[in-house]
Every structure is written in C-alpha cells, then in structure tokens.
C-alpha positions in Angstrom: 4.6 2.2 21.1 2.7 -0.1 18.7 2.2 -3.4 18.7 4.2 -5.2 15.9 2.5 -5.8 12.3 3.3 -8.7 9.8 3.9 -6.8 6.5 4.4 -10.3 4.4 5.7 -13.9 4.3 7.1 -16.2 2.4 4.5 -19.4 0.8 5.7 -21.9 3.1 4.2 -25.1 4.6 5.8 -25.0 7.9 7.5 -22.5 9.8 9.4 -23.5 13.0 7.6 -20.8 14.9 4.5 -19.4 15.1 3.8 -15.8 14.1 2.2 -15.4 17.6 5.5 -16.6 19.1 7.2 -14.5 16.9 5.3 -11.1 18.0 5.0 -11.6 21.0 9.1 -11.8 21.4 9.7 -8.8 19.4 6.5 -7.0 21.5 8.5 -7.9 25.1 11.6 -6.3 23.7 10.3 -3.1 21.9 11.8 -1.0 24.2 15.0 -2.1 23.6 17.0 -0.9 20.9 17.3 -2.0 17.4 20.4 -4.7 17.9 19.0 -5.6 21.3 15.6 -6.5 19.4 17.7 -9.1 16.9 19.8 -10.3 19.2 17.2 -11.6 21.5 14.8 -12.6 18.7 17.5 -14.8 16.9 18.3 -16.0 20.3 14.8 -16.7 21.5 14.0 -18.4 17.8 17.3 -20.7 18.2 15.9 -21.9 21.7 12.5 -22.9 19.6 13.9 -24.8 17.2 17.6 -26.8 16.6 17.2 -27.5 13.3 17.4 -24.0 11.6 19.5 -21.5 11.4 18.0 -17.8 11.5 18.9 -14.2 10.3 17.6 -11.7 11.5 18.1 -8.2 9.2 17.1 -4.5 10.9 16.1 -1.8 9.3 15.6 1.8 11.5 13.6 4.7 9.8 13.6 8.1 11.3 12.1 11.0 10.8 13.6 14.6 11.4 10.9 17.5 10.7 11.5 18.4 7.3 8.8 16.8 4.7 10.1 14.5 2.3 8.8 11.1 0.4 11.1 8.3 1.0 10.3 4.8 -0.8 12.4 1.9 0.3 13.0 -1.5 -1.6 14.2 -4.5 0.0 15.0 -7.9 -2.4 16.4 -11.2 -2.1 16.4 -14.6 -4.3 16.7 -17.5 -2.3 17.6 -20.8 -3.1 15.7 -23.2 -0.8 13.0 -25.7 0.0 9.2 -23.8 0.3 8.7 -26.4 2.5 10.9 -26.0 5.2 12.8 -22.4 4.3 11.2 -19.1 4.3 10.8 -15.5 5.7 8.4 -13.3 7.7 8.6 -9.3 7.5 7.3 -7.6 10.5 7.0 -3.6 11.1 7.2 -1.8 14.9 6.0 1.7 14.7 8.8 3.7 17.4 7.4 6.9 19.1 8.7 9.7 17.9 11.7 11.3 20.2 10.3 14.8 20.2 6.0 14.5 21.3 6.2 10.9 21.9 3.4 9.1 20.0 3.5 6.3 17.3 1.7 5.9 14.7 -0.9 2.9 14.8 -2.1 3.3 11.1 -0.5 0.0 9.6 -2.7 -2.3 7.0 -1.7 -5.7 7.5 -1.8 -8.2 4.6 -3.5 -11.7 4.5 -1.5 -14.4 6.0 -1.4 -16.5 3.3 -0.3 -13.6 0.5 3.1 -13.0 -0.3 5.2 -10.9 -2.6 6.8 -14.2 -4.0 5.7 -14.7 -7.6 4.5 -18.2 -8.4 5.7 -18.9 -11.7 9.5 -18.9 -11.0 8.9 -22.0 -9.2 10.1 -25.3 -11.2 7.0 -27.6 -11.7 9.6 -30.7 -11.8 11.5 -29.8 -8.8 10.9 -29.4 -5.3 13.3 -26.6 -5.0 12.7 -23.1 -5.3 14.8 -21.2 -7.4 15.6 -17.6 -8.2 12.2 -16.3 -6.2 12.3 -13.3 -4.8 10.4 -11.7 -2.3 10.1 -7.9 -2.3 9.3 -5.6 0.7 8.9 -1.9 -0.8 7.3 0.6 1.9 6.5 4.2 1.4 6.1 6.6 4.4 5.7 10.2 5.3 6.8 12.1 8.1 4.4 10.7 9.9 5.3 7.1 9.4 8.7 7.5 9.4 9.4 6.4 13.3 9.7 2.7 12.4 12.0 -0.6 12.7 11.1 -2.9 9.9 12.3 -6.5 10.9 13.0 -9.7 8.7 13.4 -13.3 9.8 14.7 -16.2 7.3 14.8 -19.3 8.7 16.8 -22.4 6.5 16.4 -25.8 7.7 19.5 -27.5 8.3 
C-alpha cells in the first residue's frame, strides 16, 4: 500500500486542518475499506475543528485484466468564502487483489496550484462564485487500483 498523494486544492487562506493531519488519518486507516476510510476521516476532521462542517466524497477504481483507457472527470461550483471554505483532493494507490503490489508512480502537484480558475472570482466581492474546481485523472491498468478522496470543508 502507498502512502496517500495530494492531487489538488482549493486557493484558500486557511484550512482547519493541516494536510499532514489530513494524511496521516487517511494513512492509519488505509487498510480499511472505502466507507470505513470516510467515516473515520470526517469523524477525525469534526474532532479538529467545531466550526465546519465536512464532506467527505469516495471514489474506488479497479482494475480487472483486460486493457482499456478510462478518463474520469470530477466538477463542482461552489458558492463560498476562499477564505474560510475549500477542498483538498487526495489519491491512495490499493494493491492489486491478484499479485499484491501498488503502484507508487503518482506526480504530486505544488501546494499552492489548483484547478480553480482565477478570473471567475468577483473583484468587488469577497465571495466566490460559480468556481469550479476540476479533478480529471487518466489511468491504465496499471493505475487502476486506487481510492481518490475529496474533503470540502464550509465554515459555519
């Protein structure tokens, strides 16, 4: 099993957790299974901080062994404050049921880069509108053993 990878997040100025807290959470529970994982993240993440609520949304990939390309999209448009809203999307490589290894190839992107496009924020407002924040991942076969994870938190 591989150690969980930040794919992207959201521009925000602060996050009610840090992505080492974060991690490290979803890296004590990898064994577990998918709803396991969420549950005790958005459980764990609740503990941390009172004054957000968080969702937590799973997504399982799995190979069989015929070859195929597979490209998945993932959107959203959010109305909330950069400030103090955002999200984080994080991958865990599984090991494959049949030979047992994972696959440890992942590129991470920078920390502060984001798939959020700049110029749908108002300039007069403090409030973001209609952003939207796009997670598209192709795989192989040999990537295809993974749980992709996102976590929106929304100040309350």
């Amino acid at each position: 099993m591989s150690k969980p990878t930040i794919i992207t997040r959201s521009k925000n100025e602060e996050a009610p957790f840090s992505e080492t807290q974060l991690l490290e959470i979803i890296d004590q529970n990898s064994k577990s299974d998918p709803e396991a994982i969420a549950t005790e993240l958005a459980n764990k993440l609740a503990e941390i901080s009172s004054r957000h609520k968080f969702i937590i949304q799973y997504t399982l990939l799995k190979a069989n062994d015929v070859a195929f390309d597979l490209n998945i999209s993932t959107d959203f448009v959010a109305s909330w404050e950069p400030s103090k809203d955002g999200c984080i999307n994080i991958r865990l490589d599984l090991e494959k049921e049949v030979g047992g290894d994972s696959n440890d190839g992942a590129k991470e992107k920078d920390e502060g880069s984001s798939n959020e496009d700049d110029d749908d924020v108002p300039k007069n407002s403090s409030e973001e509108t209609d952003s939207s924040l796009t997670t598209e991942t192709t795989t192989n076969q040999n990537q295809l053993n993974s749980l992709l994870l996102t976590v929106y938190w929304i100040s309350i």
